[in-house]
C-alpha distance (Angstrom), angle and dihedral (degrees) to the residues before:
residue distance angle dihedral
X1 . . .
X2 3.84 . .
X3 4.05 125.1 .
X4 3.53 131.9 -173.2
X5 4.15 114.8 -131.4
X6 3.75 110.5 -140.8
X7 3.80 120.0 -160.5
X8 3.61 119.0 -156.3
X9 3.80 129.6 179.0
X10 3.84 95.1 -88.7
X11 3.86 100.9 0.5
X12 3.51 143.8 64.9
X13 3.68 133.0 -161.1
X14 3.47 150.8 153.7
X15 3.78 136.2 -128.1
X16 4.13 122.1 -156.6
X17 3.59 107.5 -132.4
X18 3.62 91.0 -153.1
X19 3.97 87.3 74.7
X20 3.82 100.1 37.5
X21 3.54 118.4 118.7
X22 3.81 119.1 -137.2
X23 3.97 130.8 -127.0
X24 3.74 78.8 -98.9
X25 3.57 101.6 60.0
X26 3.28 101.5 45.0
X27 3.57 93.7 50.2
X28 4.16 84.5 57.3
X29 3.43 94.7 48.6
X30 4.01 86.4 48.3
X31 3.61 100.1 47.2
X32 4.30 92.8 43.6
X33 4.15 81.2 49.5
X34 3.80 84.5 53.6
X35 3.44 95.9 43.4
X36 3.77 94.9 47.3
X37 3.75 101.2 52.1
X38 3.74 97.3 43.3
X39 4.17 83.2 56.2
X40 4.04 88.0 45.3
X41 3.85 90.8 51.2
X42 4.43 87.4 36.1
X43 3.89 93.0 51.4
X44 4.25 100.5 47.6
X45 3.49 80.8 73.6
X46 4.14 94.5 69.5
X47 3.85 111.4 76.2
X48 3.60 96.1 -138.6
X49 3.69 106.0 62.0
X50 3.62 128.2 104.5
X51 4.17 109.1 -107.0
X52 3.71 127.2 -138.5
X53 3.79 134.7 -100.2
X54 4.20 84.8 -139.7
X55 4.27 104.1 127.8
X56 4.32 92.8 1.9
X57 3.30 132.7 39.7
X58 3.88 115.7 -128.6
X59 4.04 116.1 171.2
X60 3.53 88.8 -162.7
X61 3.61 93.0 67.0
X62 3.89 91.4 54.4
X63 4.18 90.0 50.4
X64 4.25 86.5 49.7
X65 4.06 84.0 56.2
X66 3.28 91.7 52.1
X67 3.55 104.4 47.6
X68 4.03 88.7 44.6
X69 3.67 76.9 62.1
X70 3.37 101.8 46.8
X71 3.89 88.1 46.7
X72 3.74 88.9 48.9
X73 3.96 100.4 -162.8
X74 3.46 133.3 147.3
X75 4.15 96.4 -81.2
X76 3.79 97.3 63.6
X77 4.03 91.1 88.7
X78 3.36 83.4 56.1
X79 3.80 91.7 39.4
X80 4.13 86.7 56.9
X81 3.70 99.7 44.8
X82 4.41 88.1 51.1
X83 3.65 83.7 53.2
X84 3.64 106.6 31.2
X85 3.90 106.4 26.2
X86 4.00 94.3 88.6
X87 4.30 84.7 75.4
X88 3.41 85.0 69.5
X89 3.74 88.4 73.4
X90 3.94 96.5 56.9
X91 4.18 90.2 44.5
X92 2.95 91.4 56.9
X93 4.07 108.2 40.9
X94 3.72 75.7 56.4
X95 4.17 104.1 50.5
X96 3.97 77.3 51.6
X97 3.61 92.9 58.1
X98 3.59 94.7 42.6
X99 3.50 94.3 48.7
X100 4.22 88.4 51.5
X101 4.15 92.8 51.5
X102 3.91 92.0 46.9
X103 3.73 84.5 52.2
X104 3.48 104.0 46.7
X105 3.86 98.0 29.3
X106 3.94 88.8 62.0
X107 3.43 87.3 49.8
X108 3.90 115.5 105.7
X109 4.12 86.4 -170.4
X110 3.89 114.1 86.7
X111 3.48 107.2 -125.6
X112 4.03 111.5 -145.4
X113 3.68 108.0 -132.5
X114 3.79 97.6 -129.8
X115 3.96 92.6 51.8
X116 3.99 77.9 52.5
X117 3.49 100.4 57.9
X118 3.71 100.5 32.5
X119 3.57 90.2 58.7
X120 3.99 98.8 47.8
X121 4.11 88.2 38.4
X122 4.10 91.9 56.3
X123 3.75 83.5 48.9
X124 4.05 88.0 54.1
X125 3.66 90.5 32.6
X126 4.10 89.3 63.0
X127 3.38 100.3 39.8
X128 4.13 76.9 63.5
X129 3.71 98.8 55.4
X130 3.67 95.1 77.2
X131 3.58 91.3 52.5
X132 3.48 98.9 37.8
X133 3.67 90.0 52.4
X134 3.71 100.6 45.6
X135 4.08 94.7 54.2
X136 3.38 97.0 66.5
């Protein structure tokens, strides 16, 4: 078994290869997150689907999934992603993360946190513009 030692300013640790995702995975896991929510958001807009329980709790919602299972036809992939598809959101906040630590960790350079959020805000900042410019 093979781990990697990080040193940090005022902590050590160490990382078991074994368990480490690659750029690859990650950038699966990203793109099925993606793909998931934008088919969440996509299939509210059919009437027949079963909702999720995602800000309210309804247990009606949770006896529709069932019986869509019970019934077994083709709408319960649909059924699953209306219910389940807001998860996406958290997998992938977190493959994001991930992917930002192995960077950085590996990293003998200290990064200076301003320089680190300046650059990733003017990336948010110009996805903006467009939308900023077109609603007024």
């Amino acid at each position: 078994m093979m781990f990697i030692y990080l040193k940090h300013e005022k902590r050590e640790f160490m990382i078991n290869e074994k368990y480490q995702m690659t750029l690859d995975d990650t950038l699966v896991l990203r793109g099925m997150s993606i793909l998931i929510i934008i088919l969440h958001n996509y299939i509210h807009r059919f009437s027949n689907v079963v909702l999720e329980n995602q800000h309210v709790y309804y247990p009606e919602r949770n006896k529709e999934l069932i019986n869509s299972f019970l019934e077994f036809d083709s709408g319960l992939f649909l059924d699953l992603i209306s219910h389940y598809g807001h998860y996406g959101v958290p997998v992938f906040v977190f493959q994001s993360g991930y992917g930002l630590v192995m960077k950085y960790e590996k990293k003998e350079v200290s990064l200076k946190f301003r320089k680190f959020m300046k650059r990733h805000a003017d990336k948010l900042w110009l996805l903006l513009l467009p939308d900023h410019a077109c609603s007024e």
